[in-house]
C-alpha positions, -999 to 999 in steps of 0.1 A, spaced: -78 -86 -74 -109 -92 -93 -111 -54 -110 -77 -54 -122 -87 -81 -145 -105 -54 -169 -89 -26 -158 -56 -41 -169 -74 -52 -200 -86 -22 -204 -52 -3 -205 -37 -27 -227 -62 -19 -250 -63 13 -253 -24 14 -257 -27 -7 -283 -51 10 -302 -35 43 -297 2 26 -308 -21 14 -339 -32 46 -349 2 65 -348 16 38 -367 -9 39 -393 -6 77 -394 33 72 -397 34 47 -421 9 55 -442 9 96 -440 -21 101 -455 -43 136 -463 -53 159 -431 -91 149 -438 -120 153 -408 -113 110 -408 -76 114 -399 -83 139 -379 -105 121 -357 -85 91 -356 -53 114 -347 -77 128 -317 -80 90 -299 -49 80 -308 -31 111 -291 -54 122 -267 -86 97 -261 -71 63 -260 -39 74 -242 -55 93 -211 -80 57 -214 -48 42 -209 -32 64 -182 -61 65 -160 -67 23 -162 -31 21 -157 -29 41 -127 -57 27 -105 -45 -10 -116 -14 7 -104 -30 16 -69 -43 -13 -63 -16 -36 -67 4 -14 -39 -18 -24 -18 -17 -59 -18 6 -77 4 24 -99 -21 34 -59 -34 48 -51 -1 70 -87 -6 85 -77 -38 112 -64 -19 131 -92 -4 140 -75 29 100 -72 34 97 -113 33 99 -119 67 75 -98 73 49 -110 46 60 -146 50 47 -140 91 20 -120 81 2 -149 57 14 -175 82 -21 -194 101 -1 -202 124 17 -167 136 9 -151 165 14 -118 160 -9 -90 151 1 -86 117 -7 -119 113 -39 -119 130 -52 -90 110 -43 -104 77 -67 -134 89 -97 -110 90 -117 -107 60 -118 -70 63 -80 -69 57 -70 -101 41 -43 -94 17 -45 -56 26 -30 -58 59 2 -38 50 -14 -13 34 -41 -9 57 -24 -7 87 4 14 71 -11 41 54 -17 77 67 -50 87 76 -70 118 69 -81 141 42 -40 136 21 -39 100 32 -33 82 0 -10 111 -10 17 108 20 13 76 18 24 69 -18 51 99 -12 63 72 19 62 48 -3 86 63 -29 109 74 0 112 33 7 122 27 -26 148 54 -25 157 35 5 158 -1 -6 180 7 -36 209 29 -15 206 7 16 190 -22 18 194 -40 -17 223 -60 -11 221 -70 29 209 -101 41 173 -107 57 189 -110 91 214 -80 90 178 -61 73 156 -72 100 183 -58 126 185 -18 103 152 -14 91 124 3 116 98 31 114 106 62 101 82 77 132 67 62 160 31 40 151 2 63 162 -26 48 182 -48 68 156 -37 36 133 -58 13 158 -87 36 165 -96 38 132 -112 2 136 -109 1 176 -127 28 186 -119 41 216 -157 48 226 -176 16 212 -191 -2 247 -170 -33 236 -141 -19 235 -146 0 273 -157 -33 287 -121 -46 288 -111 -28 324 -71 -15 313 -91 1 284 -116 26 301 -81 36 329 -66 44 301 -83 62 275 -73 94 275 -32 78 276 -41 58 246 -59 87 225 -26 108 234 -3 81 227 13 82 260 5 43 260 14 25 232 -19 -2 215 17 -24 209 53 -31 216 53 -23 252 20 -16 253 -11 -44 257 -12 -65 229 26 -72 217 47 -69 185 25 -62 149 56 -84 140 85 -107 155 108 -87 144 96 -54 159 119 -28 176 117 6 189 116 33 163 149 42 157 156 81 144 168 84 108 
């Protein structure tokens, strides 16, 4: 993305620098002046949290890109589909939209609400413990048969874009005999519900 670029830059830099001045101070020991002093403060303190802070929204940012999500090569499939033109299904279509794009996953993956980002990341850390006890060694087919939702995929997802009350939306006639079903989740946006899988591979969410 175009602002990891600096920000990437930026950490490099600043790790650098710090690295520099410790082995300066190491190599060189020289008197506890107000100079070393000040160049002990960045390299300990200023040019490391510099780098930590770059670091970790260059960090955020790449989780949320879908070629992230494909690092893991039981997730393929479903990023291979989801950047396919040709694909039908709603992954795919949303990764078409500009205000998705490469974001797709992410976006329509992540929790919602005031500790969004937080769960999510926390999610996100439970599929790596995941991938490395149960998933690293099967094959895509034998994956795309195990893996599946650790819950069931909230309408809320949907509505966060598709809102439930936009005139639009309440033109299409199964929408307004439904609204209160879909707001609930009684009726699912996918799957069974109107508008098919997100992904070929879709399945009912099966309990851990």
């Amino acid at each position: 993305m175009a602002t990891q670029g600096p920000l990437a830059f930026l950490c490099l830099a600043c790790a650098a620098v710090a690295a520099a001045i410790l082995i300066w101070f190491l190599w060189k020991r020289p008197p506890i002046d107000g100079t070393t002093k000040v160049l002990l403060l960045l390299g300990i303190a200023v040019f490391p949290v510099g780098a930590a802070m770059s670091g970790n929204i260059v960090g955020y940012q790449t989780t949320q890109e879908r070629t992230f999500c494909g690092s893991c090569h039981v997730m393929v499939p479903y990023t291979e589909d989801s950047a396919d033109p040709g694909s039908k299904s709603l992954a795919a279509a949303h990764a078409r939209n500009p205000w998705f794009g490469d974001k797709n996953c992410y976006t329509c993956h992540s929790d919602y609400g005031m500790y969004g980002m937080v769960t999510t990341k926390l999610n996100g850390l439970l599929h790596v413990y995941h991938y490395y006890l149960s998933y690293q060694g099967v094959s895509l087919e034998e994956a795309k048969d195990r893996i599946h939702l650790y819950k069931p995929y909230r309408n809320q997802a949907c509505l966060q874009c598709h809102t439930a009350s936009a005139p639009k939306w309440l033109e299409v006639k199964d929408h307004r005999g439904a609204v209160d079903d879909v707001k609930s989740d009684k009726v699912s946006c996918m799957g069974d519900g109107c508008h098919g899988p997100s992904h070929p591979f879709s399945k009912k969410e099966v309990p851990q």
